[in-house]
C-alpha positions, 0 to 999 in steps of 0.5 A, spaced: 123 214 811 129 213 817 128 208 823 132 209 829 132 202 832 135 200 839 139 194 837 141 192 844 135 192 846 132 188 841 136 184 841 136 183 849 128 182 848 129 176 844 125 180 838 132 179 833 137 174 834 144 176 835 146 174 827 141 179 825 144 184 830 151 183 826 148 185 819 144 191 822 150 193 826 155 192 820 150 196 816 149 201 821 158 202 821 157 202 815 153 208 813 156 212 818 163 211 815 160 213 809 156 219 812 163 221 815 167 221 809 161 225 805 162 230 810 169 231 810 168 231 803 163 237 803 168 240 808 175 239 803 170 242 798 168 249 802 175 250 804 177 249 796 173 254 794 174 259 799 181 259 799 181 260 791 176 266 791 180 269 797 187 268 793 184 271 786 178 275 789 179 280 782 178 274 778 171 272 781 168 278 781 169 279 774 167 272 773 161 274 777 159 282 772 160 277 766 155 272 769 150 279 771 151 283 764 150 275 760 143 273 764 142 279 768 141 278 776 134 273 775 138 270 769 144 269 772 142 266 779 137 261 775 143 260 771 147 257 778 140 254 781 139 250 776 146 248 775 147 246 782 141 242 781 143 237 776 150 238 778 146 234 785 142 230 782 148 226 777 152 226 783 146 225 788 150 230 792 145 233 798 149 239 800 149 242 793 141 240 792 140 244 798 145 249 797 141 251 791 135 253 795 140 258 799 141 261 793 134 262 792 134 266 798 139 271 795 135 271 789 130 274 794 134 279 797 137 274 803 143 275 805 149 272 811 155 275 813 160 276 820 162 280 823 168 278 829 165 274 835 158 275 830 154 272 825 148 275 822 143 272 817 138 278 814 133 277 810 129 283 807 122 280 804 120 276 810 112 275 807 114 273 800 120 269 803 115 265 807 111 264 801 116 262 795 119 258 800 113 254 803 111 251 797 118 249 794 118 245 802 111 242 799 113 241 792 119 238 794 116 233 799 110 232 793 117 230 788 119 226 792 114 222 793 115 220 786 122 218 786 126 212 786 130 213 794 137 216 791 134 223 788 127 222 793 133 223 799 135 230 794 128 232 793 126 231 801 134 234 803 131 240 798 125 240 802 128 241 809 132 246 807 126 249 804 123 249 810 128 251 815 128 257 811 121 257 811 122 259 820 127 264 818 123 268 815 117 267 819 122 269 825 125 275 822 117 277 820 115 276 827 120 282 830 120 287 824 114 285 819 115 286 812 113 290 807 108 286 802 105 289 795 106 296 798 103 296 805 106 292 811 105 286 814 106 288 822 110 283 827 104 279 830 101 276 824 108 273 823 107 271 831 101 269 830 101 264 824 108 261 826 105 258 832 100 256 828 104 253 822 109 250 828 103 246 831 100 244 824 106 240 821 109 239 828 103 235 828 103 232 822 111 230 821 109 226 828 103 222 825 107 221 818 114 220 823 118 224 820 124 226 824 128 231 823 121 235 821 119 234 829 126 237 831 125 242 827 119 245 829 121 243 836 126 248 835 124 254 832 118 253 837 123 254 842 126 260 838 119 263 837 116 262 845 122 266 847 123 270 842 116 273 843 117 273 851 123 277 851 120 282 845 114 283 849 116 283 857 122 285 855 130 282 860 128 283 866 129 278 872 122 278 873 121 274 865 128 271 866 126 267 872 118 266 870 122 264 863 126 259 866 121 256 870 117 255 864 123 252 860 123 246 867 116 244 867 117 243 859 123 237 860 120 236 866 113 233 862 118 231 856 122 227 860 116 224 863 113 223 858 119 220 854 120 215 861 112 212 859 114 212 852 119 208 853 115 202 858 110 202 853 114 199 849 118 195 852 115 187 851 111 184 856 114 179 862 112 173 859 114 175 852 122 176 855 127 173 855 128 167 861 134 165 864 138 166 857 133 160 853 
């Protein structure tokens, strides 16, 4: 579990003293020159690929019709799932761990493309996609639990990028439905137990301080309310000045409460420090 810590603050409240600040700080540099060099590192690696498949695009669509033709379309995308997951884990590489689960998503019909001046995700089995997804994100963080922190960190990746795919598709089912074992599921459904599912593990991720799930759910929820408002009440001025009015006495109650947070936690006047002692 990540803890964010103001050091300046504690450090001005007398709870660490300013040889403790150092260590802290210097970890701190530390990991994010570390965080940096991993990103750039991934970055040079997209762009490697990318330029390799643009400069010998006949080779890798053959590469690609033996792959299909050896294991068929399951086998071959099992075959690069799984080779993406131990090629993570002997590298403790977070972006293939995670990429593997985008690959499971192509397995499932999903898809992304761009178009100029736009970008498009398509995802073509909402209900089975919310499904498969959701218990990979729970088994991920069930593993990870498991783990020593190196490949806990691998399996909690894998489990948020589950879960962000999780939203998408709930996002996609909440405007089209989906079709599922021959009927349809219609759109409300989706609308309806996405917000219920947001609430629920933005709840627990709250209890448990799990942050990144916080914001996700925050997010989407964001996403889900407005998505919903303007499928339904349509963009007209009416909804857009009712929608902004809405969206401003939410930061307006977040940052009122964030403000009580904040004094609720600073120490008390007896605990501060006295004229530098």
């Amino acid at each position: 579990m990540k803890v964010t810590l103001d050091l300046d603050k504690l450090l001005a409240a007398g709870k660490i003293t300013k040889e403790e600040y150092d260590r802290l700080a210097e970890l701190s540099r530390r990991s994010v020159k570390s965080h940096t060099f991993n990103v750039l590192i991934v970055l040079a690696g997209i762009a490697v690929a990318a330029g390799l498949v643009g400069m010998f695009p006949a080779f890798f669509a053959e590469l690609a019709r033996v792959l299909v033709s050896a294991f068929n379309r399951d086998g071959a995308h099992l075959l690069l799932v799984l080779g993406l997951l131990a090629w993570g884990g002997y590298n403790r590489s977070g972006f293939h761990v995670g990429l593997s689960s985008l690959v499971i998503l192509n397995w499932l019909g999903g898809s992304a493309f761009y178009e100029h001046g736009g970008y498009f995700i398509a995802i073509r089995q909402p209900a089975p996609t919310v499904m498969v997804f959701s218990f990979l994100s729970l088994a991920g963080l069930a593993v990870s639990r498991q783990l020593p922190w190196d490949f806990q960190r691998l399996a909690l990746i894998f489990s948020r990028t589950c879960l962000f795919i999780v939203n998408m598709g709930f996002w996609v089912g909440s405007i089209w439905g989906s079709p599922y074992l021959g009927s349809n599921i219609p759109d409300y459904v989706f609308a309806v137990f996405w917000a219920l599912a947001l609430l629920s593990v933005a709840l627990w991720a709250a209890r448990e301080g799990r942050l990144f799930v916080v914001n996700l759910s925050v997010v989407f929820g964001s996403i889900h309310f407005y998505t919903q408002w303007f499928e339904r009440l349509g963009a007209n001025p009416g909804s857009l000045l009712a929608a902004g009015a809405i969206a401003l006495l939410i930061t307006y109650y977040l940052r009122d409460y964030n403000q009580k947070f904040r004094k609720a936690a600073e120490p008390a006047a007896e605990e501060k420090p006295v004229g530098g002692v």
